[in-house]
Backbone as XML, in Angstrom:
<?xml version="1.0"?>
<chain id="A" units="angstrom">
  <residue number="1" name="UNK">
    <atom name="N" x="-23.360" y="5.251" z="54.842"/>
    <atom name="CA" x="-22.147" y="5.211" z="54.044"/>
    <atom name="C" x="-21.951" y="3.794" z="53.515"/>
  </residue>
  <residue number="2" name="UNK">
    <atom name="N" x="-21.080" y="3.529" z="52.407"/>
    <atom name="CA" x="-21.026" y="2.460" z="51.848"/>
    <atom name="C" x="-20.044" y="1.553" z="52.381"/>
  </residue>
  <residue number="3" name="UNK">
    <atom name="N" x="-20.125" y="0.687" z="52.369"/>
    <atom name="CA" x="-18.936" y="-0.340" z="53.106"/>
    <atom name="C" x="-17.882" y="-0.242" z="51.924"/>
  </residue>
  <residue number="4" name="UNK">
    <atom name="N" x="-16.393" y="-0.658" z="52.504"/>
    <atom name="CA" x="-15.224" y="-0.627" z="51.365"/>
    <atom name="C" x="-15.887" y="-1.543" z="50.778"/>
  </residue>
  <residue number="5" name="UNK">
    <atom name="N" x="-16.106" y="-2.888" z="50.709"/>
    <atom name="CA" x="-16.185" y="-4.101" z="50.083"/>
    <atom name="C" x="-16.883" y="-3.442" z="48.603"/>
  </residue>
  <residue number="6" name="UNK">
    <atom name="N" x="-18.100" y="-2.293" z="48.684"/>
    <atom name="CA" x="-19.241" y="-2.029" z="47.472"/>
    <atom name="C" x="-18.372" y="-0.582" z="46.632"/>
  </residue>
  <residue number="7" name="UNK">
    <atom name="N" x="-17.202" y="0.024" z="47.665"/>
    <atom name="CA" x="-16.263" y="0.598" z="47.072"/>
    <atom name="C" x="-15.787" y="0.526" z="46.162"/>
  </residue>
  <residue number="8" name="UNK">
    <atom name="N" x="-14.935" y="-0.732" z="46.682"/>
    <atom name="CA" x="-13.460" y="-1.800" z="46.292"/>
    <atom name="C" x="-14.472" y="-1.924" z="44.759"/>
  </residue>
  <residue number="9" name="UNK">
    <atom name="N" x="-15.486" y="-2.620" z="44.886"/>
    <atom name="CA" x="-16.753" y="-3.532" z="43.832"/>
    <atom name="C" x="-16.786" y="-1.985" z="42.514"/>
  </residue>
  <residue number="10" name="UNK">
    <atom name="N" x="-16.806" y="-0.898" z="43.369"/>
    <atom name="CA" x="-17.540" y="0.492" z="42.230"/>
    <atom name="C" x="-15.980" y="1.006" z="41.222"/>
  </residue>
  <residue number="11" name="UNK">
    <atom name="N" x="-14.994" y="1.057" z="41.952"/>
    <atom name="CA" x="-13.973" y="1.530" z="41.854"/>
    <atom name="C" x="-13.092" y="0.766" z="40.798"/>
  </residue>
  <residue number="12" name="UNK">
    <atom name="N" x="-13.421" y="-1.012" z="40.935"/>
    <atom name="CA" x="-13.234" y="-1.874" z="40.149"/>
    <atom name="C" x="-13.756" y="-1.488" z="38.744"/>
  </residue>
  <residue number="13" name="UNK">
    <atom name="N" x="-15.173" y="-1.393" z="38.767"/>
    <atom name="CA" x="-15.920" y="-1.461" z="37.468"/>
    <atom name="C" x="-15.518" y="-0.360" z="36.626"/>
  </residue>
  <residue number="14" name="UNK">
    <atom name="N" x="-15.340" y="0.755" z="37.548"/>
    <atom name="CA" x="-14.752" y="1.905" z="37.249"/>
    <atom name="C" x="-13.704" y="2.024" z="35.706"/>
  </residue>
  <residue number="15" name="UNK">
    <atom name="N" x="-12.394" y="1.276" z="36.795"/>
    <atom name="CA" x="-10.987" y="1.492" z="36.074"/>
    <atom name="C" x="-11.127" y="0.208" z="35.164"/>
  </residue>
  <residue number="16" name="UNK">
    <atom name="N" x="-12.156" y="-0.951" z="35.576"/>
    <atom name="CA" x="-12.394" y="-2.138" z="34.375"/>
    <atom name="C" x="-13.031" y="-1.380" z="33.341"/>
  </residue>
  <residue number="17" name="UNK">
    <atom name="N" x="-13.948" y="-0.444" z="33.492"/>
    <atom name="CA" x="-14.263" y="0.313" z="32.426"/>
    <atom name="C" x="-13.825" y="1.244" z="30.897"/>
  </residue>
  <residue number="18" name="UNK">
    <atom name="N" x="-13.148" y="1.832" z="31.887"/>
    <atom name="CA" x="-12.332" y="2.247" z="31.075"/>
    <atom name="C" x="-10.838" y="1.918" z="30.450"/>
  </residue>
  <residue number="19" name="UNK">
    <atom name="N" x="-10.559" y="1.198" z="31.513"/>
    <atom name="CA" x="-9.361" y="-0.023" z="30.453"/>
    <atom name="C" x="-10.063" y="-0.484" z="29.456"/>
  </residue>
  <residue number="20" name="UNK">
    <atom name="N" x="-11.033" y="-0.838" z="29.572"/>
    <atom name="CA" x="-11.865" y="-1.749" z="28.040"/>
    <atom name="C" x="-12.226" y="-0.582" z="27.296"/>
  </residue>
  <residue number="21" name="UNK">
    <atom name="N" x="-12.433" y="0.766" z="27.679"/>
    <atom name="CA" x="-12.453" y="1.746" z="26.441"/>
    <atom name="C" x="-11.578" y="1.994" z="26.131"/>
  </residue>
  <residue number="22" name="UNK">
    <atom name="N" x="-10.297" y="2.047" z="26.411"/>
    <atom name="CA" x="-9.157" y="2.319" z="25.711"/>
    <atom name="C" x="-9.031" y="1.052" z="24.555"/>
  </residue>
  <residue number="23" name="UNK">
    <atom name="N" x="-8.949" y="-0.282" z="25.630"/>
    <atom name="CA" x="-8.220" y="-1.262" z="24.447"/>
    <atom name="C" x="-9.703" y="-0.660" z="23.221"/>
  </residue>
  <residue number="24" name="UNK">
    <atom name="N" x="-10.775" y="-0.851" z="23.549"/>
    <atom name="CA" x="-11.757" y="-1.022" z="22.115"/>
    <atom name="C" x="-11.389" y="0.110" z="21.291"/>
  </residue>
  <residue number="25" name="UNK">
    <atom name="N" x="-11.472" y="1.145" z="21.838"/>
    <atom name="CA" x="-10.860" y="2.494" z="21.124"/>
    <atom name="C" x="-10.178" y="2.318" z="20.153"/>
  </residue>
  <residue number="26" name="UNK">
    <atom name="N" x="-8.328" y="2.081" z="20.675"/>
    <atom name="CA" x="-7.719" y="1.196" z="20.147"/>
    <atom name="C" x="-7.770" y="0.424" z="18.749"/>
  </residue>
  <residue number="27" name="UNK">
    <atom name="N" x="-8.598" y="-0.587" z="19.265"/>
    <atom name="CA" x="-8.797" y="-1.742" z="18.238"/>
    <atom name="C" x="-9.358" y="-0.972" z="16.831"/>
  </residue>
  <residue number="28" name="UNK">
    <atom name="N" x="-10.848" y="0.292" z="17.389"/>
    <atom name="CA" x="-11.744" y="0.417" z="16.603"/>
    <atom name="C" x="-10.496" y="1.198" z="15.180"/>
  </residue>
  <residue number="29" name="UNK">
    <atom name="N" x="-9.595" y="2.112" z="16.141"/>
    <atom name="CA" x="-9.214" y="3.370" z="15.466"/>
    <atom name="C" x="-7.844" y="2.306" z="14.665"/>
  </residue>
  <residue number="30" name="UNK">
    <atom name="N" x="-7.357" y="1.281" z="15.152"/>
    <atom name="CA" x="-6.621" y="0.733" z="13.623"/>
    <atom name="C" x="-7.344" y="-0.020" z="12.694"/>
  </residue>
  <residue number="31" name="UNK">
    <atom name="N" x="-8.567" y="-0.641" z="13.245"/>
    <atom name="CA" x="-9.555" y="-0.995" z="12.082"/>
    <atom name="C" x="-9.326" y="-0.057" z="11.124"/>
  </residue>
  <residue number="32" name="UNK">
    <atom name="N" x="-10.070" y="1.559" z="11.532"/>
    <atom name="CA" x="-10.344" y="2.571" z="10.916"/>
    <atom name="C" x="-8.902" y="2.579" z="10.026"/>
  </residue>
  <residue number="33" name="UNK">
    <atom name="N" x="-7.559" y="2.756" z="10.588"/>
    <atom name="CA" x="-6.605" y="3.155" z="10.060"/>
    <atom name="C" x="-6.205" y="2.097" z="8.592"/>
  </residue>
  <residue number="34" name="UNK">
    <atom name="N" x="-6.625" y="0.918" z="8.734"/>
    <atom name="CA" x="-6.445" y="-0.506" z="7.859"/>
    <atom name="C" x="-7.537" y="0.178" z="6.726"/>
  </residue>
  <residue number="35" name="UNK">
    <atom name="N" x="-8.628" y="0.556" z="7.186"/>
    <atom name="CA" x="-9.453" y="1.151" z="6.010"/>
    <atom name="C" x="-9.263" y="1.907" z="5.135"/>
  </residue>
  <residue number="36" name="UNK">
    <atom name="N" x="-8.500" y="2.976" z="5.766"/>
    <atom name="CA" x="-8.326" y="4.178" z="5.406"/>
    <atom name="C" x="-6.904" y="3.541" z="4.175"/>
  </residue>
  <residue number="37" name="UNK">
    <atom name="N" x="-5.964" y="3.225" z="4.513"/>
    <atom name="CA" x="-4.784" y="2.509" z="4.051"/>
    <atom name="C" x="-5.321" y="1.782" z="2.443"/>
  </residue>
  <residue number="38" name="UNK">
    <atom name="N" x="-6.358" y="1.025" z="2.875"/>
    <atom name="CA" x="-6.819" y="0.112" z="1.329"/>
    <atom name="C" x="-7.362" y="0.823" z="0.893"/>
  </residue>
  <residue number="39" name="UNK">
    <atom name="N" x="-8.581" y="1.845" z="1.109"/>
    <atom name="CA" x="-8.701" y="2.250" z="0.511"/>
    <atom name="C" x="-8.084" y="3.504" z="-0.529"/>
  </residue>
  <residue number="40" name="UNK">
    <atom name="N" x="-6.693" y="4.023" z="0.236"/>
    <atom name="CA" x="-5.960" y="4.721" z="-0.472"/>
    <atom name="C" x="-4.739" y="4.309" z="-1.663"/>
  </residue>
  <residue number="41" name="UNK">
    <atom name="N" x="-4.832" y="2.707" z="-1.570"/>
    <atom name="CA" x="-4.195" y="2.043" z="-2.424"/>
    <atom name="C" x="-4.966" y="1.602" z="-3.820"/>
  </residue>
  <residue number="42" name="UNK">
    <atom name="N" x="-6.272" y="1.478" z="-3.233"/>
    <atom name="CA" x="-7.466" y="1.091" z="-4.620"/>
    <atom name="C" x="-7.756" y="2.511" z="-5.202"/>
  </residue>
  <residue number="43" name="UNK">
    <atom name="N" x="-7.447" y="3.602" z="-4.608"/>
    <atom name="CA" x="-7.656" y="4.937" z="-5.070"/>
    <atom name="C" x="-6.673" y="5.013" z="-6.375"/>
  </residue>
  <residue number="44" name="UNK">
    <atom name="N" x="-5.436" y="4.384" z="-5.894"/>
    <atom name="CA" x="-4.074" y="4.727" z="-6.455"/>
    <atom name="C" x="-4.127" y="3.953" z="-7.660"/>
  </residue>
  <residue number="45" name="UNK">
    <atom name="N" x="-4.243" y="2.620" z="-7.524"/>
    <atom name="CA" x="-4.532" y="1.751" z="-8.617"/>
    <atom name="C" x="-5.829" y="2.321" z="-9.660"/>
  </residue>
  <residue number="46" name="UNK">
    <atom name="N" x="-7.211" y="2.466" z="-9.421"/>
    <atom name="CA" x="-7.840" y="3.180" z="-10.335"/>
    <atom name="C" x="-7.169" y="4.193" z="-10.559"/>
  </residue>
  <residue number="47" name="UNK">
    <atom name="N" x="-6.877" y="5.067" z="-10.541"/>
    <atom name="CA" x="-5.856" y="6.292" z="-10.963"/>
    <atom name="C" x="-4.516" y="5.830" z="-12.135"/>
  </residue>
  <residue number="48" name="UNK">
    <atom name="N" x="-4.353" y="4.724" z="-11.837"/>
    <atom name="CA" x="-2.769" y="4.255" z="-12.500"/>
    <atom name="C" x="-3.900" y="3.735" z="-13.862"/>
  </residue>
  <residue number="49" name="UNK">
    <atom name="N" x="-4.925" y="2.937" z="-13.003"/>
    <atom name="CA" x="-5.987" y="2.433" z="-14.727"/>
    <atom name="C" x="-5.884" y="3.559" z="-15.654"/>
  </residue>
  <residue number="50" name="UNK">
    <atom name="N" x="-6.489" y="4.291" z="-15.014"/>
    <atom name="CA" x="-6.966" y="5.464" z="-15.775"/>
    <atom name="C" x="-6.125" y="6.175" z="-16.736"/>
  </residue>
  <residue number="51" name="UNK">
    <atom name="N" x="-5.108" y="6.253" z="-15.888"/>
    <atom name="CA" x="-3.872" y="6.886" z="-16.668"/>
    <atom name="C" x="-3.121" y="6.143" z="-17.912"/>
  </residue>
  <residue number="52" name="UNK">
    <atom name="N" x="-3.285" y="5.159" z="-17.961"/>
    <atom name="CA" x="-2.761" y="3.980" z="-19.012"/>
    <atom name="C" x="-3.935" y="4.169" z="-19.796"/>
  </residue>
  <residue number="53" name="UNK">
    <atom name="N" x="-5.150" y="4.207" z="-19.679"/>
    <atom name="CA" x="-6.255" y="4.197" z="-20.968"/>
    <atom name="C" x="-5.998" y="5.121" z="-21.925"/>
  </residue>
  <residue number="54" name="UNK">
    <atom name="N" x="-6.014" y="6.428" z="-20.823"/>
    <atom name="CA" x="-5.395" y="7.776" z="-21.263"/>
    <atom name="C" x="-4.169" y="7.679" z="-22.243"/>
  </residue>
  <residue number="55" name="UNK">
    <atom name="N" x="-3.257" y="7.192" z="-21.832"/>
    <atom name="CA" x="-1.734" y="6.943" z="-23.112"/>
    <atom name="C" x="-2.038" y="6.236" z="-23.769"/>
  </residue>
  <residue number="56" name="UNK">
    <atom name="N" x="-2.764" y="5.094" z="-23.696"/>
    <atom name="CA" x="-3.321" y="4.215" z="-24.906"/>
    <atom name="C" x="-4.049" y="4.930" z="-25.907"/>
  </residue>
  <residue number="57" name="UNK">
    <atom name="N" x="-5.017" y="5.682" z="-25.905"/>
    <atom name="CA" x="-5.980" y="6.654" z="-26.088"/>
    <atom name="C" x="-4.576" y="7.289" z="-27.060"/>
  </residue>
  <residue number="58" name="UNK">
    <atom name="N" x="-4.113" y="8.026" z="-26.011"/>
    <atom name="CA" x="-3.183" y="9.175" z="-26.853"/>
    <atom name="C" x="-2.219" y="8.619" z="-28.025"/>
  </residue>
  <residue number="59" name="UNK">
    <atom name="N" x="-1.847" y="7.383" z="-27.935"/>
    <atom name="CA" x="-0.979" y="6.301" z="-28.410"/>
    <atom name="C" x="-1.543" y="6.128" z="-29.799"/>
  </residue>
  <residue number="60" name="UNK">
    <atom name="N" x="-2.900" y="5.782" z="-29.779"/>
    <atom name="CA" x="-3.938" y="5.205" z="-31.024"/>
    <atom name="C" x="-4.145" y="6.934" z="-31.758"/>
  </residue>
  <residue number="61" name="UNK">
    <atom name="N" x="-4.024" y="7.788" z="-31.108"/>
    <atom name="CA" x="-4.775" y="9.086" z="-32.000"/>
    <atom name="C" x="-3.160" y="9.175" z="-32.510"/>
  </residue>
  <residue number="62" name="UNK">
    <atom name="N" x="-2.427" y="8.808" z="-31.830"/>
    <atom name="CA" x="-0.866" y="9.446" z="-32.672"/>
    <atom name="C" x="-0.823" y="8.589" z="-33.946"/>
  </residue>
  <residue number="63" name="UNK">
    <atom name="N" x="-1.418" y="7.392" z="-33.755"/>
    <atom name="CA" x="-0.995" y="7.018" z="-35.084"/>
    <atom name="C" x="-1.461" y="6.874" z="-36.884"/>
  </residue>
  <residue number="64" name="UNK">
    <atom name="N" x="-2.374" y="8.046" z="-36.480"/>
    <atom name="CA" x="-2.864" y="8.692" z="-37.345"/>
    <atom name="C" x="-1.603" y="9.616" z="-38.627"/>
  </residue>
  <residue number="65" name="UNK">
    <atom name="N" x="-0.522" y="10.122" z="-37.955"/>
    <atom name="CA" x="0.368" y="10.322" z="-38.419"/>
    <atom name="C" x="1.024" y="11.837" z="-37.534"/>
  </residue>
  <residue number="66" name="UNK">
    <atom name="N" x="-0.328" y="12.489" z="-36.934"/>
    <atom name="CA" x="0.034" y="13.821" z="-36.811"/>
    <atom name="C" x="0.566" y="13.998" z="-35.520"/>
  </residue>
  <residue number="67" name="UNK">
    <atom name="N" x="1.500" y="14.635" z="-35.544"/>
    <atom name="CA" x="1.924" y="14.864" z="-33.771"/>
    <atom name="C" x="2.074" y="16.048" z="-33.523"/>
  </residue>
  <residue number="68" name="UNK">
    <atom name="N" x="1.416" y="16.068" z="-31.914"/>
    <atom name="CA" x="0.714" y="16.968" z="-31.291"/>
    <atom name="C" x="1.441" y="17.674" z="-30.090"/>
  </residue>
  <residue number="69" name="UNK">
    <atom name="N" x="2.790" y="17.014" z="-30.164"/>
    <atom name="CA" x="3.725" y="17.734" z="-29.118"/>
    <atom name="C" x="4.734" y="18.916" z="-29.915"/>
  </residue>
  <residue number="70" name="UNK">
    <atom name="N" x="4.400" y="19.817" z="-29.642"/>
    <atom name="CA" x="5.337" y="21.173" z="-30.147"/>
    <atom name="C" x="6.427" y="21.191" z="-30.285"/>
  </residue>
  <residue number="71" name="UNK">
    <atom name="N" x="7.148" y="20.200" z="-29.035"/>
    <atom name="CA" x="8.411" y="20.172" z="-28.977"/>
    <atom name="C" x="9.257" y="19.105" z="-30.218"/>
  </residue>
  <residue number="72" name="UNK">
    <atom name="N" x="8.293" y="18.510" z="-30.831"/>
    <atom name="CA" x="8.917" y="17.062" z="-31.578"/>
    <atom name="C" x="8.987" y="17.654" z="-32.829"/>
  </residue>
  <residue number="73" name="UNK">
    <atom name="N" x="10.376" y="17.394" z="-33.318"/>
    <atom name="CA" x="10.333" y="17.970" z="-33.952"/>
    <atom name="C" x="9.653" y="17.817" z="-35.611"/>
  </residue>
  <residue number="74" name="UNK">
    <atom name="N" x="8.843" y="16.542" z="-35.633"/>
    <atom name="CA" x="8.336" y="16.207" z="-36.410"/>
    <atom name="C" x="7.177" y="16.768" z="-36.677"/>
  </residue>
  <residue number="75" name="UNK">
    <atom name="N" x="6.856" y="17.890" z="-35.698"/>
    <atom name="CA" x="5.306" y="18.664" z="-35.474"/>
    <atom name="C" x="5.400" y="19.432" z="-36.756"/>
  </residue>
  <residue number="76" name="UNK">
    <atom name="N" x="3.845" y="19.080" z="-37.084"/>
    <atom name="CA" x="3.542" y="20.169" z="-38.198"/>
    <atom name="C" x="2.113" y="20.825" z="-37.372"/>
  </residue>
  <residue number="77" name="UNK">
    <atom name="N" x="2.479" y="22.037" z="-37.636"/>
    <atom name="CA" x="0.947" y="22.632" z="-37.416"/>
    <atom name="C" x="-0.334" y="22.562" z="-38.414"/>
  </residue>
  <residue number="78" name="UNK">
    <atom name="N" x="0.170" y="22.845" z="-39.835"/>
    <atom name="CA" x="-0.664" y="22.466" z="-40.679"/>
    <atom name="C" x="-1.509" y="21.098" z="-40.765"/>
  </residue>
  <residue number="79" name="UNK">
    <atom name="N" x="-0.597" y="19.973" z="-40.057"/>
    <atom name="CA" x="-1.753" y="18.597" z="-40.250"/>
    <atom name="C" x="-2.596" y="18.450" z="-38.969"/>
  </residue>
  <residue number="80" name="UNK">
    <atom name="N" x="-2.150" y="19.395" z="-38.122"/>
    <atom name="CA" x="-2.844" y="19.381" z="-36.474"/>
    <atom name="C" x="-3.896" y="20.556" z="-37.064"/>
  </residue>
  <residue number="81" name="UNK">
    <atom name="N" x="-3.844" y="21.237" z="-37.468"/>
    <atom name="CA" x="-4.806" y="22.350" z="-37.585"/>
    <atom name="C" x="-5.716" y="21.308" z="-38.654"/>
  </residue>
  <residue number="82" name="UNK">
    <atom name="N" x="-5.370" y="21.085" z="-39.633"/>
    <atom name="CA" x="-6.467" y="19.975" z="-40.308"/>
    <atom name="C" x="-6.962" y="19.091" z="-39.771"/>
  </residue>
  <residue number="83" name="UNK">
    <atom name="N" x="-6.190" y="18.046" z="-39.159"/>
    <atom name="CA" x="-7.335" y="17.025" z="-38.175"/>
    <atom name="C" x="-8.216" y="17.717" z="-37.450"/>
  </residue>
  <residue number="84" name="UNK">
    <atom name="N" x="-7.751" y="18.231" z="-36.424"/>
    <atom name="CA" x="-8.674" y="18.831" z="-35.802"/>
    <atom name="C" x="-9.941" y="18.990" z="-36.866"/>
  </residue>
  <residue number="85" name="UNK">
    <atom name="N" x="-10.056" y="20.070" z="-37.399"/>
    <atom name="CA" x="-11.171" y="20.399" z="-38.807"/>
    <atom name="C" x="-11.924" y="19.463" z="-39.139"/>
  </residue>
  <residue number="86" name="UNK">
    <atom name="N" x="-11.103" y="18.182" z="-39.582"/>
    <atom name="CA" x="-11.795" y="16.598" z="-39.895"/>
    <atom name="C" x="-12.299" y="16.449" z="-38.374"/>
  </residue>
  <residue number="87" name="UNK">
    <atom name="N" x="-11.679" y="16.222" z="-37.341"/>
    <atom name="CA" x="-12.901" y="15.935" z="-36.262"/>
    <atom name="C" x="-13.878" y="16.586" z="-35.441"/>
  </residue>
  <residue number="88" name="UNK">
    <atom name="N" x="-13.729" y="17.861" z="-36.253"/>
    <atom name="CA" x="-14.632" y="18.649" z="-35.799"/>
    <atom name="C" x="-16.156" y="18.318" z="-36.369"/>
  </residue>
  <residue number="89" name="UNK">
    <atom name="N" x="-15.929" y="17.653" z="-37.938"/>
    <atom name="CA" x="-17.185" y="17.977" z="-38.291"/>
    <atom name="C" x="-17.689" y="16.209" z="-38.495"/>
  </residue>
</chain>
């Protein structure tokens, strides 16, 4: 049988063990969480780019003259049905 002293020594390494897997755990999984975080903010920002090119985009074709929202009441269908035609061909 083992003497307490190689016990005391096993039992130590034991619960030293796994205290140090928790803290690393820990540490690893808010690393992870800090990652996860930036990278859902650089997601957000390319997305916001994108979306501004997009209205710029839409901004420059409006000023062609023709408008393309149904609701305005400045819409003609006749000059939307013609552009189109012109950029079709």
């Amino acid at each position: 049988m083992a003497s307490t002293t190689v016990n005391v020594v096993r039992y130590t390494a034991l619960l030293g063990g796994v205290f140090y897997g928790i803290v690393h755990r820990r540490s690893l999984q808010k690393a992870h969480d800090a990652e996860v975080k930036q990278h859902a903010i650089h997601e957000r920002e390319h997305l916001i780019a994108e979306a501004k090119e997009a209205w710029k985009k839409k901004q420059e074709s409006s000023k062609d003259g023709v408008v393309t929202d149904p609701e305005d009441p400045r819409f003609d269908l006749e000059k939307l049905i013609a552009k189109w035609e012109a950029d079709s061909q």
